[in-house]
C-alpha positions as CSV (number, residue, x, y, z in Angstrom):
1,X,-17.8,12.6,-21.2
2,X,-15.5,12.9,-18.1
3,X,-13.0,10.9,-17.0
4,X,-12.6,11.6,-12.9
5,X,-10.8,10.4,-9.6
6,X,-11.6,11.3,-6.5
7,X,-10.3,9.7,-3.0
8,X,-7.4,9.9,-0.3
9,X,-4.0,9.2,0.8
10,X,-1.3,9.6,3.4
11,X,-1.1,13.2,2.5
12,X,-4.8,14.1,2.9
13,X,-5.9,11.4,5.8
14,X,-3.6,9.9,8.9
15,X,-4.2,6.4,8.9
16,X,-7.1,6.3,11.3
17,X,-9.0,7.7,8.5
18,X,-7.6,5.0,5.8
19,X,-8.3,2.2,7.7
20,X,-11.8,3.0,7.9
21,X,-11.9,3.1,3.9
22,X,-9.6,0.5,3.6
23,X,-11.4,-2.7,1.2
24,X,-10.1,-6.1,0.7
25,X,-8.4,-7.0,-2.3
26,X,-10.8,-10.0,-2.3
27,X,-13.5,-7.3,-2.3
28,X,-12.2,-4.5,-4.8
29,X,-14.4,-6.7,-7.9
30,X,-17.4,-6.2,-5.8
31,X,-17.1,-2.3,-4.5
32,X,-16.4,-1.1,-8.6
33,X,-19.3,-3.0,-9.7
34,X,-21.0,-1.6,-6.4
35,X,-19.6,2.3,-7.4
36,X,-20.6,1.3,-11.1
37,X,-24.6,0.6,-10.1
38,X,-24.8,3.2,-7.5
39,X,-23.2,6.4,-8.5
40,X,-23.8,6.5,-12.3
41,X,-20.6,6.2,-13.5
42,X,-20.3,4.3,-16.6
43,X,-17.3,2.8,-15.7
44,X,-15.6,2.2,-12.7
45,X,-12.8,1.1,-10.8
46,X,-11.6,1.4,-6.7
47,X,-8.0,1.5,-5.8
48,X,-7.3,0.7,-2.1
49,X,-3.9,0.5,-0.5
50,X,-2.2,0.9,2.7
51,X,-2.0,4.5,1.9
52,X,-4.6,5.5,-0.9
53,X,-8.5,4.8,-1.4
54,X,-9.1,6.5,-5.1
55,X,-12.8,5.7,-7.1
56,X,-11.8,5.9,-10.8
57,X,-14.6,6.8,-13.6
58,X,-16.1,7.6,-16.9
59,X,-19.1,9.7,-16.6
60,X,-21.7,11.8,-18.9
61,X,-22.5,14.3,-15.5
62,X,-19.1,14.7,-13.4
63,X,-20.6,17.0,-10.7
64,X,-23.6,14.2,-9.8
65,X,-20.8,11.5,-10.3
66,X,-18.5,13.2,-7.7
67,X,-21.2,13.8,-5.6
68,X,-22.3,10.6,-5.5
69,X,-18.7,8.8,-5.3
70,X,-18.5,11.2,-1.9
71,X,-21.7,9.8,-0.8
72,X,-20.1,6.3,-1.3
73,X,-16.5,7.0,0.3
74,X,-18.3,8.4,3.5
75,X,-15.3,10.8,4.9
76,X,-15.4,14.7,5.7
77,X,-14.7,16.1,2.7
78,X,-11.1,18.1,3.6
79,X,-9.7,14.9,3.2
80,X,-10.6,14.4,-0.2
81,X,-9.3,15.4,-3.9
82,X,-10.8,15.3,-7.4
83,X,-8.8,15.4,-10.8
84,X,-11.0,15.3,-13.7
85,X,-9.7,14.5,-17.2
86,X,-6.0,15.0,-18.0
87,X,-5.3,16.0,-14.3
88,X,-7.0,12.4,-14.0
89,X,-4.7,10.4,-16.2
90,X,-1.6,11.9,-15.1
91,X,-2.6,10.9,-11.6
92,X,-3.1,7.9,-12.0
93,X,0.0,7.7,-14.1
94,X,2.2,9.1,-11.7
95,X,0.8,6.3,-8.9
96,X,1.9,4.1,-10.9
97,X,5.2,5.3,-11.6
98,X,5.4,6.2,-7.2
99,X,5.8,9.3,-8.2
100,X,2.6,10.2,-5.6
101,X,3.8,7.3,-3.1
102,X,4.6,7.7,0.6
103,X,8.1,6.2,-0.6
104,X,9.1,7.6,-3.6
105,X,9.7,5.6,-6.4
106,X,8.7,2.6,-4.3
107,X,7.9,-1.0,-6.5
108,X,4.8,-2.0,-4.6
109,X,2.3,0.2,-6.2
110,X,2.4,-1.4,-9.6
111,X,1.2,-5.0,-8.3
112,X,-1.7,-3.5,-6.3
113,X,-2.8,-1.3,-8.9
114,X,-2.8,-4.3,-11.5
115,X,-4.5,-6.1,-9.1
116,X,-7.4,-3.3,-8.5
117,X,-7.9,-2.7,-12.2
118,X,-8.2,-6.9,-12.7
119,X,-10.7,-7.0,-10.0
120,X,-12.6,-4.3,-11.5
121,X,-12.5,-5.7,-15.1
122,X,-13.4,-9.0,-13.9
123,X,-16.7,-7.9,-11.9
124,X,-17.6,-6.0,-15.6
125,X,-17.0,-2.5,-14.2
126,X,-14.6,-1.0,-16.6
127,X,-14.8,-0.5,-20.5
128,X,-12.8,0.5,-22.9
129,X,-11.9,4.3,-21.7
130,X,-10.9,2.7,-18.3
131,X,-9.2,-0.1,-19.6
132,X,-7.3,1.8,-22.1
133,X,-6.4,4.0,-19.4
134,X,-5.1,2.0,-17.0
135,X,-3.0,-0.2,-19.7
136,X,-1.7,2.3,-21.1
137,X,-0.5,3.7,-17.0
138,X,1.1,0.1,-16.7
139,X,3.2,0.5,-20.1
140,X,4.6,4.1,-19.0
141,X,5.6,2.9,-15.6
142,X,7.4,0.0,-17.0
143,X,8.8,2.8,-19.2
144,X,9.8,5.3,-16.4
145,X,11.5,2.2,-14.5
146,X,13.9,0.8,-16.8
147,X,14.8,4.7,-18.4
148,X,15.3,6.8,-14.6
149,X,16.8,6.0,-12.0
150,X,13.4,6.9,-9.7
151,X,13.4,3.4,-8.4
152,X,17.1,3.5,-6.7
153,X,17.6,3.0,-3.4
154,X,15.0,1.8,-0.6
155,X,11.8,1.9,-2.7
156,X,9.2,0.0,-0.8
157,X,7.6,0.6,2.8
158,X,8.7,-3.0,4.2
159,X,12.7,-1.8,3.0
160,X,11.8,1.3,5.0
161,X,10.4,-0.7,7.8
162,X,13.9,-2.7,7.5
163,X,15.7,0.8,8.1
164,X,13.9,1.7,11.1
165,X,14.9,-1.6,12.9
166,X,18.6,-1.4,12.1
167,X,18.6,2.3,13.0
168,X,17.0,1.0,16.5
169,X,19.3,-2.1,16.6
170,X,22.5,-0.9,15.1
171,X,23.1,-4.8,14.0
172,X,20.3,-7.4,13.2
173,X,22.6,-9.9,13.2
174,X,21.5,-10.6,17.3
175,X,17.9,-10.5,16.4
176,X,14.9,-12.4,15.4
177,X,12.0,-10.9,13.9
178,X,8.2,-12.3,13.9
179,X,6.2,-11.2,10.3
180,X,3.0,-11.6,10.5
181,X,1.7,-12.1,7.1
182,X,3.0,-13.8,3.6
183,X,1.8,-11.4,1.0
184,X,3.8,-9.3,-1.4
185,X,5.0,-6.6,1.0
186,X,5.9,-9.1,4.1
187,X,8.0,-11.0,1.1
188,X,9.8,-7.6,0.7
189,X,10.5,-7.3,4.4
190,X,11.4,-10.7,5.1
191,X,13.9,-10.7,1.7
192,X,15.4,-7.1,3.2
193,X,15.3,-8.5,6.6
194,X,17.8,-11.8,5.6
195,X,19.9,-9.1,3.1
196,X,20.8,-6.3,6.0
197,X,21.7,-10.2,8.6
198,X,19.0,-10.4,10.6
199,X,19.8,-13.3,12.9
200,X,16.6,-15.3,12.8
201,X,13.0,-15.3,10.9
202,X,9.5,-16.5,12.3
203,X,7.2,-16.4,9.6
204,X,3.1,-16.7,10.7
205,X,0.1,-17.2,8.8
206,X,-3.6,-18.5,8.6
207,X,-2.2,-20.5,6.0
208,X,0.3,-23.6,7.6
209,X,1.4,-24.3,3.5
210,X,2.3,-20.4,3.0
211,X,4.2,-20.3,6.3
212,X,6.4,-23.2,5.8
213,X,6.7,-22.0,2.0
214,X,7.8,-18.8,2.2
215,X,9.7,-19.7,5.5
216,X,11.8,-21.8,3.0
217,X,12.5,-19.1,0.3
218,X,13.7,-17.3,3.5
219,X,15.5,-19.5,5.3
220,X,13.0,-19.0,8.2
221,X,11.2,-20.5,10.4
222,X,7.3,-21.2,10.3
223,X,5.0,-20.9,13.0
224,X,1.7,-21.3,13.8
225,X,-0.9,-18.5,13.5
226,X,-2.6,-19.4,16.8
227,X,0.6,-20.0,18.3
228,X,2.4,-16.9,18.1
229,X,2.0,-15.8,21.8
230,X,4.2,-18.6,22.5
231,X,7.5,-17.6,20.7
232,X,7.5,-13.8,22.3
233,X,10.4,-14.6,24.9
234,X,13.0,-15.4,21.3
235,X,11.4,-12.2,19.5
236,X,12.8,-8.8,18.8
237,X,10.7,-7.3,16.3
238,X,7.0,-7.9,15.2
239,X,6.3,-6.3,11.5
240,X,2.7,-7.3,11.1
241,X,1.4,-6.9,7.3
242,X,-1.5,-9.0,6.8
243,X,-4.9,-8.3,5.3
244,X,-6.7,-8.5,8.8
245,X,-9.9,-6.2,9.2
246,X,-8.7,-6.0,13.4
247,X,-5.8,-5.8,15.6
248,X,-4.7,-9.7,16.4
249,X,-1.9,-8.0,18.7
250,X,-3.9,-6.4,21.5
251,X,-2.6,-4.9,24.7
252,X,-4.1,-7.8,26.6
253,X,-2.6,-10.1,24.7
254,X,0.9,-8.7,24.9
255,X,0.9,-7.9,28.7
256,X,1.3,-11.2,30.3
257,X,4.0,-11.7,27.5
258,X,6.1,-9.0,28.5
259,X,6.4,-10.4,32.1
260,X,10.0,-12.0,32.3
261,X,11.0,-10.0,29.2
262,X,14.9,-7.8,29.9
263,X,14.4,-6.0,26.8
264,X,13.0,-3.8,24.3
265,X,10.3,-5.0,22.3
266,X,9.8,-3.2,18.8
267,X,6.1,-3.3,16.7
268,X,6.2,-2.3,13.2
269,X,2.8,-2.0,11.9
270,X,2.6,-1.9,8.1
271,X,-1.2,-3.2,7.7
272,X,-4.5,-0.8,6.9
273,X,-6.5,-1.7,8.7
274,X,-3.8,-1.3,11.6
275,X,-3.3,-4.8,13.1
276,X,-1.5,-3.6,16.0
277,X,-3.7,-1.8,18.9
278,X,-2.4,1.1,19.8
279,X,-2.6,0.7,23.1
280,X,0.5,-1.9,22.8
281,X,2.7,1.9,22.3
282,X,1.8,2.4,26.1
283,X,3.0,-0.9,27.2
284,X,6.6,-0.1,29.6
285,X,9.5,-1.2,27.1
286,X,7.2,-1.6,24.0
287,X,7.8,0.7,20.8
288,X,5.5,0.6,18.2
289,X,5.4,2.3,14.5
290,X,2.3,2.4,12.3
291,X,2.7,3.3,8.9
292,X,2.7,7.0,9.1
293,X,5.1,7.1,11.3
294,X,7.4,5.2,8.4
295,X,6.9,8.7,6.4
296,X,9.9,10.1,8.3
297,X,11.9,7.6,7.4
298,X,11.4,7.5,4.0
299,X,11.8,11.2,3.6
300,X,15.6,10.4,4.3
301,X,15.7,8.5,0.9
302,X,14.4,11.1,-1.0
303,X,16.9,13.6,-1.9
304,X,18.8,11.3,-5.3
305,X,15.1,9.9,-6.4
306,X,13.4,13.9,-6.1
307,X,16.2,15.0,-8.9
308,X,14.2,12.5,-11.0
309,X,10.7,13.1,-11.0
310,X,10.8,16.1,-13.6
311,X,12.8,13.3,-16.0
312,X,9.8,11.1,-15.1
313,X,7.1,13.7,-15.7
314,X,8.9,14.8,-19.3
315,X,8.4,11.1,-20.4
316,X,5.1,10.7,-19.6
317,X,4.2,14.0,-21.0
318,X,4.4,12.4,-25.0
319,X,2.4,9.4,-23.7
320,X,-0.1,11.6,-22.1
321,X,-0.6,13.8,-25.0
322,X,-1.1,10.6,-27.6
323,X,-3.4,9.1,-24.7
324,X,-5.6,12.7,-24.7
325,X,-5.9,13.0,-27.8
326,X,-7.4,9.5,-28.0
327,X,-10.3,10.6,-25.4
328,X,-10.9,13.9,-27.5
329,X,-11.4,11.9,-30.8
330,X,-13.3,9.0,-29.2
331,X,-15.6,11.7,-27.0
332,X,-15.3,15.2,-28.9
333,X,-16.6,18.0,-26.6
């Protein structure tokens, strides 16, 4: 038996490459059970984040498994890695944790991966090695956050985002910002957003009752999704984060918006797929920042958080050991 993961992330792939992987979490059920019947892994499970697609398995031939996962993530294979076994579990511990996230330490990572592993068990892809292995990952990062101090300081990509506009702005206090988007990380922003001042929110969505709801928890403002073009002229800052497949802010969109603008106009773009075309970078007086380019930013945060990732790794070591020697009895060479 052989436990393995193989995928990417934002240190193997720029996100041109992610966003082509990038799956739904409305479709993460379907693509395990899909990676289950197609590959021959006996269990399975997909991870897919703004900056990681991983295929997690249990497997009685790892080299046809892996090359059959490959098959099924479709990518040039340089931007791929495999852990099998222990390397395996400790990877997927150490996501978890944020040890392996763009932002170290960062909160986000938990959720998702809860949510991945529920989608996975719900469609009857995992069993009990997979299942066992993933609960026991969500015990030791509950651990690791309440015994280190790994999750001090800004520890999510939307409190990131947050630092970039007030390093542009100096003070939010003048500003409105426009998020696009009411899931978990736009909440993060928005909640950073009212902490650091910001003068104004405009929250949009598909959804009119999740606008004018989360609008209220932030003491916002909700708009409608189809009517976003119109509030430009009182905007300062667009942070788009929604689950979108496509850009919905286009270059030919903005144009004729910018027209009796007088200043700046700043585009943070946390969503994979990108919901922000590119193009709107080349626009005069338009500055736009995908996700990668939020990896400079966060390496400022690093330096107190890096001091505790060999605390973190010591901790998890025990666990790791107890959780290996579980396999080896259950699966004896």
């Amino acid at each position: 038996m052989n436990l393995l993961v193989i995928g990417l992330n934002h240190r193997t792939a720029p996100v041109e490459v992610r966003e082509r992987l990038a799956i739904a979490r409305s479709r993460l059920g379907d693509a395990s059970r899909e990676l289950r019947e197609t590959t021959g892994l006996q269990e399975a499970a997909v991870l897919s984040t703004c900056n990681r697609v991983e295929v997690y398995g249990l497997t009685a031939d790892a080299d046809a498994a892996s090359r059959a996962a490959r098959q099924f993530l479709a990518v040039p294979p340089h931007h791929l890695y495999e852990l099998r076994d222990r390397e395996c579990v400790q990877h997927l511990w150490e996501v978890v944790c944020g040890l392996d996230s763009m932002v170290l330490g960062e909160t986000e990572i938990l959720g998702q991966v809860k949510d991945a592993y529920a989608a996975a068990h719900a469609a009857g892809a995992t069993g009990p090695v997979l299942n066992r292995l993933f609960q026991k990952a969500f015990a030791a990062a509950k651990h690791i956050r309440t015994t280190t101090a790994i999750a001090r300081g800004a520890t999510s990509v939307g409190n990131v985002a947050v630092d970039l506009a007030e390093k542009i702005f100096r003070d939010l206090a003048p500003c409105t910002v426009m998020v696009v988007g009411t899931g978990e990380i736009s909440e993060t922003t928005a909640k950073a957003l009212r902490r650091r001042g910001v003068g104004g929110i405009l929250v949009c969505s598909r959804s009119p009752d999740r606008a004018r709801e989360f609008a209220a928890q932030m003491g916002g403002q909700a708009i409608s999704y189809n009517d976003w073009p119109e509030h430009f002229p009182l905007v300062d800052i667009v942070i788009t984060a929604t689950g979108a497949p496509h850009p919905i802010v286009t270059a030919d969109k903005l144009r004729p918006l910018l027209t009796h603008r007088r200043r700046p106009l700043f585009l943070i773009d946390i969503s994979v797929p990108r919901n922000v075309e590119a193009a709107c970078g080349d626009l005069e007086d338009v500055f736009l920042y995908d996700i990668d380019d939020l990896q400079q930013i966060a390496q400022n945060n690093l330096a107190a958080r890096e001091r505790e990732i060999a605390n973190c790794r010591r901790l998890l070591a025990d666990r790791l050991a107890r959780f290996e020697q579980w396999f080896t009895q259950r699966y004896p060479a």
